[in-house]
C-alpha positions in Angstrom: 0.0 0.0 0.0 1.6 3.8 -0.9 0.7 6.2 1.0 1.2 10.4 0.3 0.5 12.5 3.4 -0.7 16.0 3.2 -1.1 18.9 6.0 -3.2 21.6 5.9 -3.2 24.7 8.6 -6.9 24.3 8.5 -10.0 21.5 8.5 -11.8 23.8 5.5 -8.7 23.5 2.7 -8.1 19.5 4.1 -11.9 19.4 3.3 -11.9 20.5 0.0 -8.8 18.1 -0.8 -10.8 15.4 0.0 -14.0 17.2 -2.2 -11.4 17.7 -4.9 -10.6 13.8 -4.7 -14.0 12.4 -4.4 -15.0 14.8 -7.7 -12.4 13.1 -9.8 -11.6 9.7 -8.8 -13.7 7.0 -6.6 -12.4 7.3 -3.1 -13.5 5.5 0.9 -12.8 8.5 3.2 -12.3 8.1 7.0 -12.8 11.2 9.3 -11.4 11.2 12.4 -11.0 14.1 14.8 -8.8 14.2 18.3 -8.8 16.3 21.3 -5.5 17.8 21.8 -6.2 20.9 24.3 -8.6 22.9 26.1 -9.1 25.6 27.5 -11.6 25.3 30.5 -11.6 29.5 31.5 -12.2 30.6 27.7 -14.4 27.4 26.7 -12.0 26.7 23.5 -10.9 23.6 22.6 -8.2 22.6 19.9 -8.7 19.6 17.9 -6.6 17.4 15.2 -8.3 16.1 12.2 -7.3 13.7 10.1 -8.9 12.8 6.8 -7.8 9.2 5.3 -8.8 8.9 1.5 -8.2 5.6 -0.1 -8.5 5.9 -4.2 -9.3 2.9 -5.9 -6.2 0.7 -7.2 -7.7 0.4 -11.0 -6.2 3.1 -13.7 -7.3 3.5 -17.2 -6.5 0.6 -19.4 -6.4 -1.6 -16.5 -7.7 -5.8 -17.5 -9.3 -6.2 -14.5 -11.3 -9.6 -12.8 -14.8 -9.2 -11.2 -15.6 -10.8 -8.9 -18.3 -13.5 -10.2 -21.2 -12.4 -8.1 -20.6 -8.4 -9.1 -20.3 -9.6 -13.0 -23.8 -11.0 -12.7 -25.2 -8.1 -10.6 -23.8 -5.9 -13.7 -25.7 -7.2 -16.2 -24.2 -10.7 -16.9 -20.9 -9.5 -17.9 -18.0 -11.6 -18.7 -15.8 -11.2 -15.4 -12.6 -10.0 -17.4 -13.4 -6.6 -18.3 -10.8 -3.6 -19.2 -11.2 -0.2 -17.8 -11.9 2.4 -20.5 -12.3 5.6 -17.8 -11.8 6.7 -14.4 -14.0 9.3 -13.3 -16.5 9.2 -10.3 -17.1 6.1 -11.5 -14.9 3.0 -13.6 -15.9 2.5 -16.5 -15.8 -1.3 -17.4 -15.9 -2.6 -21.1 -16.7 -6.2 -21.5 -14.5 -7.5 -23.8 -16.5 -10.1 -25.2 -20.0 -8.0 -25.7 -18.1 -4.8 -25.8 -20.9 -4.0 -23.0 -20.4 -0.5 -20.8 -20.9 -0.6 -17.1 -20.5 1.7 -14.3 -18.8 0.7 -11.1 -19.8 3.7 -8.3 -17.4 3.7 -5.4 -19.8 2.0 -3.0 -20.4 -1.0 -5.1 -16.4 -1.2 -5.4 -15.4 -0.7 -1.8 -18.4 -3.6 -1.3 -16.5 -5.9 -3.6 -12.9 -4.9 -4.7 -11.0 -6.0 -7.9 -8.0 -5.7 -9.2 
């Protein structure tokens, strides 16, 4: 697994990183936040966020394998399909039928592929 970390001064830009990355690219994002002071005379409290974005492992071109049960729920599509886009969604050509379909991040992250 590679990993690139980033740090923002503020949540707002970290937030619209993570916007930037779920507009482009199907993504699982973990939001975490931590306590790390506080100030009980002024009421303030300082906290550390951390945002973990995980982008799908599948890039244009890409012959990829679904699994058996995800090929069916598809539209009965052969399981070896190549990956013609990566947008919001993947875009899966069946190479066979030359069928489109549209894998959304959810139905991914239920069922990964490689």
């Amino acid at each position: 697994v590679q990993r690139l970390d980033f740090y923002y001064a503020t949540r707002s830009e970290a937030l619209h990183m993570v916007e930037f990355l779920n507009s482009v690219s199907p993504t699982k994002c973990k939001k975490s936040e931590r306590m790390i002071s506080q100030d009980i005379q002024n009421n303030t409290y300082n906290y550390k966020y951390t945002f973990s974005v995980e982008l799908v492992p599948v890039c244009k071109d890409d012959f990829v394998c679904l699994p058996p049960k995800l090929a069916r729920s598809l539209g009965q599509v052969n399981p070896l399909t190549v990956c013609i886009k990566v947008g919001t969604t993947l875009k899966l050509i069946d190479i066979n039928t030359l069928q489109i379909v549209d894998v959304s991040a959810p139905v991914f992250w239920r069922a990964p592929f490689t």
